[in-house]
N, C-alpha and C positions, 0 to 999 in steps of 0.2 A: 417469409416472416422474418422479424430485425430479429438480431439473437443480442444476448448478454455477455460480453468479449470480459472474461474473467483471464486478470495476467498474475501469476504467480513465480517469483526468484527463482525458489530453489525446490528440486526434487521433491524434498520432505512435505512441503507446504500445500505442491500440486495433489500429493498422496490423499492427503486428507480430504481434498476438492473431489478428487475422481470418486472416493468412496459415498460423497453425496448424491452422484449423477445417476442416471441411468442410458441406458441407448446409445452406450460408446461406439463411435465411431473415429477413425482417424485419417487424417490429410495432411502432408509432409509439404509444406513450403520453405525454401530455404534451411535446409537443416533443423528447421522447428517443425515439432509436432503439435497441430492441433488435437484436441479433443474435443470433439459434436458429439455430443448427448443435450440431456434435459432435466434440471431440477425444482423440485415440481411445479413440473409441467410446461416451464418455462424453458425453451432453446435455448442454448449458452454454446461459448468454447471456449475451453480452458487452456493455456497454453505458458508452458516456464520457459520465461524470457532470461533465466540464466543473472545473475550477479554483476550491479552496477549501472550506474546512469544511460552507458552506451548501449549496453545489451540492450534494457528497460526500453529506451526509446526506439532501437529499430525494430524490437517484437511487436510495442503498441505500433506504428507506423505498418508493419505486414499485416496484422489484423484488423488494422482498419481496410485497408487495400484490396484484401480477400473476401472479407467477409460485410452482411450487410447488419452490422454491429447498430443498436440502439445506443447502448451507452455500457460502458469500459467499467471496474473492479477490478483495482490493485489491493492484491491480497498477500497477506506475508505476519513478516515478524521485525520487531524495530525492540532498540533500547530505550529504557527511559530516559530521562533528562532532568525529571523534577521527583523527588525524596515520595511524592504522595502515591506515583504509580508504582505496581508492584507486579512481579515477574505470575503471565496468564492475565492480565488487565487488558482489557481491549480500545485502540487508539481509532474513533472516525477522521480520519484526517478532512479540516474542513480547509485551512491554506497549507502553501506548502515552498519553500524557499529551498533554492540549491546554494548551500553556504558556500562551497569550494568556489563561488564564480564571482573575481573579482576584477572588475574594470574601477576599483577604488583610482586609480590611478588621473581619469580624468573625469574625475569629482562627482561619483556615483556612489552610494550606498553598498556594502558589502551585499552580495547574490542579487544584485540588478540587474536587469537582462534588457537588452536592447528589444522592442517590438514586447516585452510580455510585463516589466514594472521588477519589481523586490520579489512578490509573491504572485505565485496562481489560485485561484479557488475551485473548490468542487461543486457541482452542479447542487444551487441551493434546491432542488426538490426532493435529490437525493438524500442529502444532508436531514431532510424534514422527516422522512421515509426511516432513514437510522434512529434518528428520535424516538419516533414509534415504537419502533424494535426494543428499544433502549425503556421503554417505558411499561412494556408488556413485560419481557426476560426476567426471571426472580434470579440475581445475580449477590443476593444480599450474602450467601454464605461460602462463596466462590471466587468471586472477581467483583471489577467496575467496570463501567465505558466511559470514557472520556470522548469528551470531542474538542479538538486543538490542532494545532500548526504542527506539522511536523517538517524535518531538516533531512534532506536529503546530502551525499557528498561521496565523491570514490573512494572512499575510507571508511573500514571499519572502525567505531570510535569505541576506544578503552580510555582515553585520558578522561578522567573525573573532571578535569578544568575546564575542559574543551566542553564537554555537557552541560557543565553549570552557566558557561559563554552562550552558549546556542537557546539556552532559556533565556536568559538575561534579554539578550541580544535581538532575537527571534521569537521570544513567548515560543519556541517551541519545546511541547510537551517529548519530544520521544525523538530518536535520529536512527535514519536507517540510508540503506545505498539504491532505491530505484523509485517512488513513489514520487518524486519531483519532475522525475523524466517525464514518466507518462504523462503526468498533470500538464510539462510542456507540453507536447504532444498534441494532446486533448484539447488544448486550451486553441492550437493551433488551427490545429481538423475542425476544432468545433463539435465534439463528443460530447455529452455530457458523460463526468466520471465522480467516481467515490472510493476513494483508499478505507482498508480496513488492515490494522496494524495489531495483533497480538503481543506481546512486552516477553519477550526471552531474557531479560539483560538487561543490568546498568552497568553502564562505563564504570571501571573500577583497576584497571590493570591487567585481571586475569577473568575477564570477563567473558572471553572467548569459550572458557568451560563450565560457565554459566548458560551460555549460547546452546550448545551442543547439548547437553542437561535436559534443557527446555525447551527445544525446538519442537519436539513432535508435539507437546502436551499445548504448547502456543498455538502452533500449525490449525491442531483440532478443533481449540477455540474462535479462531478469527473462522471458521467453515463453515460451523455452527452458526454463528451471527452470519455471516452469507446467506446461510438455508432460510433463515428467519424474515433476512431482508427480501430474497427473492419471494416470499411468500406475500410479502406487499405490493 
């Protein structure tokens, strides 16, 4: 049976995942750990691909390889970018541009990519599936979901400028370090995927302990909306 390839950064983020699963089991490829279990009722494997575009894309590339993955869930935490999302607001990433990459040089658009364009998108049934979710959840005294572009880049961004640039520039709502990879990846393989991004953080200078603050309370929300999507 195809399983549901859930990729999660960092430690904190996977914590939250494994405590939705049941029927952990585990299998050691390459110094990654997967986890096989099932939420409900659905086969998945959860697996932290560690921090950054590089990591991001050779995790999703080993679990497609191993596993007989239906379609991918990048799951995590990102900062905002625009003044409207607030820290535990949940981002569906529906495109998604790697702003560090630039062959501006011969006369390409900043994050253009040879063989994939400016942006990737997420599999629109997915995208339609979040709606759903998005439309049932009483989210009215708590958080919002947004669905928008998000900025991938091997940088954590604190510069305020840089945020406001990457909306401007990008319409992207939120910026984090691995959701661009995978989407490469994805887009490559031919997966279908869907990023779900919780808001730790706005670029600010000392946002790093805004980060740190909010990660587990983020974590717990983007898993929640996982549980909810897996149930469609």
């Amino acid at each position: 049976m195809k399983k549901i390839g859930i990729i999660a950064a960092m430690n904190e983020e996977m914590q939250e995942i494994k405590k939705i699963m049941d029927n952990l089991t585990e299998k050691v490829i390459f110094d990654l750990v997967f986890y096989i279990g099932t939420i409900e009722d659905r086969e998945c494997v959860l697996v932290e691909c560690g921090i950054g575009k590089v990591n991001a894309a050779r995790t999703t590339q080993i679990l497609i390889d191993n596993f007989d993955i239906e379609f991918i869930v990048n799951i995590g935490t990102a900062a905002s970018t625009n003044e409207k999302l607030i820290i535990t607001d949940v981002v569906i990433g529906e495109k998604f541009v790697e702003y560090d990459f630039d062959i501006t040089a011969f006369g390409h658009e900043k994050g253009y990519i040879t063989g994939l364009g400016k942006y990737t998108q997420s599999d629109k049934q997915l995208v339609e599936k979040c709606k759903a979710v998005m439309d049932e959840i009483d989210t009215s005294n708590s958080y919002k979901v947004y669905i928008g572009t998000v900025a991938s880049a091997d940088m954590f961004c604190t510069d305020k400028k840089l945020a406001k640039k990457l909306y401007e520039e990008f319409d992207a709502i939120c910026v984090e370090m691995e959701s661009a990879a995978v989407a490469h990846i994805c887009t490559l393989d031919k997966i279908p995927f869907i990023v779900i991004r919780s808001i730790s953080d706005s670029p600010n200078g000392n946002n790093n302990i805004e980060f740190d603050e909010y990660l587990k309370i983020a974590s717990k929300r983007g898993a929640q909306f996982l549980k909810e999507l897996i149930k469609k």
